[in-house]
C-alpha positions in Angstrom: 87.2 215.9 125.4 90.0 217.7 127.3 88.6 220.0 130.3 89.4 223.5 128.3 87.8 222.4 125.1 84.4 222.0 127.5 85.5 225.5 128.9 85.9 226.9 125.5 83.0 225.1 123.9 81.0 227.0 126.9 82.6 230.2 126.4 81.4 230.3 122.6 78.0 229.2 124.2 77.6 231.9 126.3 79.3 234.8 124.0 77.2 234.0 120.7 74.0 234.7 123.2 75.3 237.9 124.0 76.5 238.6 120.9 74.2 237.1 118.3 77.5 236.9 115.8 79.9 233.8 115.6 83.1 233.6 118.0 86.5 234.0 116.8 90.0 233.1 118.3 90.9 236.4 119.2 88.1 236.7 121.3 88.3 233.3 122.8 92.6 233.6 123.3 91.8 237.0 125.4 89.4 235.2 127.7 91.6 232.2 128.4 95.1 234.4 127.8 96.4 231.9 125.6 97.8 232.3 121.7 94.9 232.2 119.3 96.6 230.1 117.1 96.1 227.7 120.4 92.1 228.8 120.6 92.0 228.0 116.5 93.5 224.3 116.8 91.3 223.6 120.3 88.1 224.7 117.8 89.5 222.6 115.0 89.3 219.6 117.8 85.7 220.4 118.6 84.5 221.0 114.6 85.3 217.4 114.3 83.5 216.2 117.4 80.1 218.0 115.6 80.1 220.6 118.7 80.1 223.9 117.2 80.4 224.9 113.1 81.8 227.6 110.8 79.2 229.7 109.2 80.2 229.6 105.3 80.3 233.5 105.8 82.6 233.7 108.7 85.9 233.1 110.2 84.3 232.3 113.9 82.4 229.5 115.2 78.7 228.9 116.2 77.4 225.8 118.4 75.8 222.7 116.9 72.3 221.1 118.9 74.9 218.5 120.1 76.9 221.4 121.6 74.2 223.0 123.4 72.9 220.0 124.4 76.2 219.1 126.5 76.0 222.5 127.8 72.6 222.2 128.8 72.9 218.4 130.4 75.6 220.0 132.6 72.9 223.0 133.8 70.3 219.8 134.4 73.2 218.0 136.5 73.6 220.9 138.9 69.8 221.5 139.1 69.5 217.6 139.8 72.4 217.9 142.5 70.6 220.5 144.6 69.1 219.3 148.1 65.7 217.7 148.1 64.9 221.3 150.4 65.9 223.3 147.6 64.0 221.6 145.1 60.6 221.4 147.5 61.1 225.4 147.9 61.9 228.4 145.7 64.6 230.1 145.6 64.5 233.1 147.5 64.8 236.1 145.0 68.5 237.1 144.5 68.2 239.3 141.7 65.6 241.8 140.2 64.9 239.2 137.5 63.4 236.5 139.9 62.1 239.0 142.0 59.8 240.5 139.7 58.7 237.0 138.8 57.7 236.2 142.3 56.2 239.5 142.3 53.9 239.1 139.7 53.2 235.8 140.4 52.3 236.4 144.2 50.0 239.0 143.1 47.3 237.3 141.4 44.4 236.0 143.2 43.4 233.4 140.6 44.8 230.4 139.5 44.3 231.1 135.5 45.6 234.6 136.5 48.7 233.6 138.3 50.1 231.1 135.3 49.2 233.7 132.8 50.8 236.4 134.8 53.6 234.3 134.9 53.9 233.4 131.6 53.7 237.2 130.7 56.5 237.7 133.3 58.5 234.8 131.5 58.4 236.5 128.1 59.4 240.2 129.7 62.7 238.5 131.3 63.5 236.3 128.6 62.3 237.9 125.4 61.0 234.8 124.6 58.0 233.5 123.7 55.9 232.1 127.0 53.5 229.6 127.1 51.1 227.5 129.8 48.8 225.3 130.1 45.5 226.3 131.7 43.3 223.9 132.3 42.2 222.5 128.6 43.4 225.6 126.7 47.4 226.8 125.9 48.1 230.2 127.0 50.6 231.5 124.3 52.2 235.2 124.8 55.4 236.6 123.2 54.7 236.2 119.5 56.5 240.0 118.2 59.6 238.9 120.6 60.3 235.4 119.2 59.6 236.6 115.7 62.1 239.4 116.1 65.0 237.7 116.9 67.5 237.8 113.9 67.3 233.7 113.4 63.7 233.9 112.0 64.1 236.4 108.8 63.7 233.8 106.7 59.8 232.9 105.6 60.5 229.3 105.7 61.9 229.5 109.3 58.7 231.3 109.9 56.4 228.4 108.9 58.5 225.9 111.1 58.0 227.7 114.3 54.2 228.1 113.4 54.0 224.6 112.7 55.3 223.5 116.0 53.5 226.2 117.9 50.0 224.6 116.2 51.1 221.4 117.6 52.6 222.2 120.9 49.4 221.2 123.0 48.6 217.5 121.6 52.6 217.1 121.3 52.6 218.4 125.5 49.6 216.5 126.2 51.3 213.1 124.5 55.1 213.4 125.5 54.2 214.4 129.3 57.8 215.7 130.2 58.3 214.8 133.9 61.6 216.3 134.9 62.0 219.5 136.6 63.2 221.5 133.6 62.9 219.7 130.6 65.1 221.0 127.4 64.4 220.4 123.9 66.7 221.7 121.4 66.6 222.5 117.8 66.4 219.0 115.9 65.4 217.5 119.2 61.8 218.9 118.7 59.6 216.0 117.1 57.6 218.8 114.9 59.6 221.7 113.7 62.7 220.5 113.7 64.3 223.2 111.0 62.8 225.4 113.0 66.4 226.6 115.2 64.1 226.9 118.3 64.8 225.4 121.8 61.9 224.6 124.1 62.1 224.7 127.7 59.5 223.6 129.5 58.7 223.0 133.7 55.6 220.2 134.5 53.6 221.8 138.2 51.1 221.2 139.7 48.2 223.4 139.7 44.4 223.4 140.6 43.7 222.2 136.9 46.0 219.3 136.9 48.8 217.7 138.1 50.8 217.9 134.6 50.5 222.0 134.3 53.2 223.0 132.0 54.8 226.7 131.8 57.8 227.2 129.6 59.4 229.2 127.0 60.1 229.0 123.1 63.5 231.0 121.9 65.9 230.3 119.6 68.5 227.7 120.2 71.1 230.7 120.3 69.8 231.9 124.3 70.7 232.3 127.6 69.9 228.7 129.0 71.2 228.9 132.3 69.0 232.2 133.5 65.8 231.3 131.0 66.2 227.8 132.4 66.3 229.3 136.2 63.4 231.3 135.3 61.5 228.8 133.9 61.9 226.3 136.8 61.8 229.2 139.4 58.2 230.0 137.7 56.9 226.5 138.1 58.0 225.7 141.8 56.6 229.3 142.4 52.9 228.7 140.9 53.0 225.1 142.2 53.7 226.7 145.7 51.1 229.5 145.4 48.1 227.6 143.6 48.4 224.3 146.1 
């Protein structure tokens, strides 16, 4: 892969969150200032590498799992790259988003409070669903926002999130993710995997045990470099107050 078809594999990435509709050329040729006839024979290159598709009713593209998933193992690279201080400590708020999670966070007095308030916060930045472990039970907030989004009008689609949401604790509980932000996407999930939903999830520390998990459940079509910031931000941030 040539360095602009990463660049314009990322740029349909990051426009078809904004936008919610498939990218075309034009779009794409006025972002990089090139021909779209250029844009149209780079996307032709990276429909046969399985990285983004054509939606039968639509001239632009959408990204496949294996697309997002480059996009994201590049997010987790930089993450990984940052200095051993930066991981030990969180960030210092640079926007309003993080700030009202430390905020909220800092706020609470109890530990069950603090991971629910930050779940809560987690689902007001994102529009996600948020979720937590606390202690022995899963905190779960967010339902009308995840079941909102235009992905999950279909019934079917419906049942698949539901069906991964009613096995989400035993699946946490089993797997034990141990990075610092741990991704999975769409088919990646071992239950619900028609389900077009992305999990991210962070593994803390808290007074309960030493594999708390706080996270949030969207659809693969998302923001993953802020809800991934958020999530991790959330974890180090609980892990720092609760210990």
């Amino acid at each position: 892969m040539t360095d602009r078809q990463r660049e314009i594999l990322f740029a349909i990435i990051e426009e078809y969150a904004e936008l919610a509709t498939p990218v075309g050329s034009v779009t794409l040729a006025k972002l990089f200032d090139v021909s779209s006839a250029t844009i149209r024979a780079e996307m032709v290159k990276l429909e046969e590498m399985g990285l983004i598709k054509q939606p039968h009713t639509s001239a632009g593209r959408v990204p496949t799992d294996a697309g997002y998933r480059l996009y994201v193992n590049q997010l987790q690279e930089k993450m990984e790259n940052k200095s051993a201080a930066e991981k030990e400590e969180p960030e210092m708020p640079k926007d309003r988003t993080t700030k009202a999670l430390a905020t909220r966070i800092q706020a609470q007095t109890r530990a069950d409070y603090a991971i629910r308030s930050a779940v809560d916060s987690l689902v007001d930045l994102t529009g996600n669903l948020g979720l937590a472990t606390v202690g022995d039970q899963l905190y779960i907030s967010g339902f009308g926002n995840l079941f909102s989004q235009p992905e999950f009008s279909q019934a079917n689609q419906v049942q698949a999130v539901a069906k991964l949401l009613d096995n989400i604790k035993p699946w946490l509980r089993e797997v034990s993710p141990n990075e610092a932000i741990n991704v999975y996407i769409g088919t990646e999930n071992p239950i619900g995997k028609t389900s077009n939903v992305s999990l991210i999830v962070s593994r803390f520390r808290s007074p309960f045990s030493d594999r708390s998990y706080i996270g949030v459940l969207g659809p693969t079509r998302q923001s993953y470099r802020r809800v991934m910031s958020l999530v991790r931000n959330a974890g180090i941030m609980l892990e720092d107050i609760l210990l």
